[in-house]
C-alpha positions as CSV (number, residue, x, y, z in Angstrom):
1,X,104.7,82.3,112.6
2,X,107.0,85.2,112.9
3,X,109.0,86.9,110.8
4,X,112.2,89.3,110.8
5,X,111.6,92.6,110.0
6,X,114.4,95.1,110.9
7,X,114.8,95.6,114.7
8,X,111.7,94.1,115.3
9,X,109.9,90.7,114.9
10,X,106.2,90.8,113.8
11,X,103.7,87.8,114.5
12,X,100.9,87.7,112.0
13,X,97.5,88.0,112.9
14,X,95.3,84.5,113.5
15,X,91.5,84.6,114.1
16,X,90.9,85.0,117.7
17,X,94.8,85.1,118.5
18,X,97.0,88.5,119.6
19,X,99.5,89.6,118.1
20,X,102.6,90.8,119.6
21,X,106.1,92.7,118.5
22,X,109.3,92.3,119.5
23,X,111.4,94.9,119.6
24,X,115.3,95.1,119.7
25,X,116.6,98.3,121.3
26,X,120.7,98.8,122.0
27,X,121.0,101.3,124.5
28,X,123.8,101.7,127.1
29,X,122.0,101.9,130.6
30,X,124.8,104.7,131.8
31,X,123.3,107.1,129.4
32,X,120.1,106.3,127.5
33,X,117.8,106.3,130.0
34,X,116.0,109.2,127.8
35,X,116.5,107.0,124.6
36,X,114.5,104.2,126.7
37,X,111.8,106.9,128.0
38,X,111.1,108.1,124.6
39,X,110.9,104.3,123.3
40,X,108.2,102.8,125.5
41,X,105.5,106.0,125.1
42,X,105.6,105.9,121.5
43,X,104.7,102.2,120.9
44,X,101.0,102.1,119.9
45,X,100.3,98.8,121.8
46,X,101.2,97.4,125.5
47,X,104.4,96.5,126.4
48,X,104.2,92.9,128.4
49,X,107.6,92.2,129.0
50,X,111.4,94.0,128.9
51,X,113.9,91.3,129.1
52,X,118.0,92.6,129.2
53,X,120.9,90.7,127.1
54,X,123.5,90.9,129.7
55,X,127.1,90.7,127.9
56,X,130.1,89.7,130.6
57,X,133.1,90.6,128.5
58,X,136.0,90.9,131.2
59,X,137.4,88.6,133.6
60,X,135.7,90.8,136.5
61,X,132.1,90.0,134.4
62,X,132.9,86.4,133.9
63,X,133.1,86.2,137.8
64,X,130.0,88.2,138.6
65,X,131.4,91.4,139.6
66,X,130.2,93.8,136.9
67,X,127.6,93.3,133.8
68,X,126.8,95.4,130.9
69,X,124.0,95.0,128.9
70,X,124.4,95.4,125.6
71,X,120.2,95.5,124.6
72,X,116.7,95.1,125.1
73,X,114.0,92.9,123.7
74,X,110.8,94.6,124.2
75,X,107.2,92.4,123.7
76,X,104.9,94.6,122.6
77,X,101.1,93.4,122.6
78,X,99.4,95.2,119.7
């Protein structure tokens, strides 16, 4: 079971299970590259997965041209 804790979802520990975060990071790629550095090498535990929330918000993005993303999810294995 998981549960919502702030920017981050927490799965509670079961006996012979591992557990694993998820964290939500906004950054915008042009310019928090640093933000994204800094991030990852101060979780504690192993990250197994970055996935991108890609927003197309203009007629251009709609089509494929251009994307922004808006966050990440980082899975964190702890």
């Amino acid at each position: 079971m998981k549960c919502w804790a702030g920017k981050q979802w927490e799965g509670k520990h079961q006996k012979g299970r591992m557990s694993y975060r998820v964290h939500r990071l906004d950054v915008n790629m042009e310019k928090d590259s640093e933000k994204l550095e800094i991030f990852l090498n101060g979780l504690r535990g192993e990250v197994i997965e970055i996935i991108p929330n890609i927003r197309k918000t203009s007629l251009g993005q709609i089509y494929g041209m251009t994307r922004k993303i808006d966050f990440l999810l980082i899975v964190e294995r702890v």
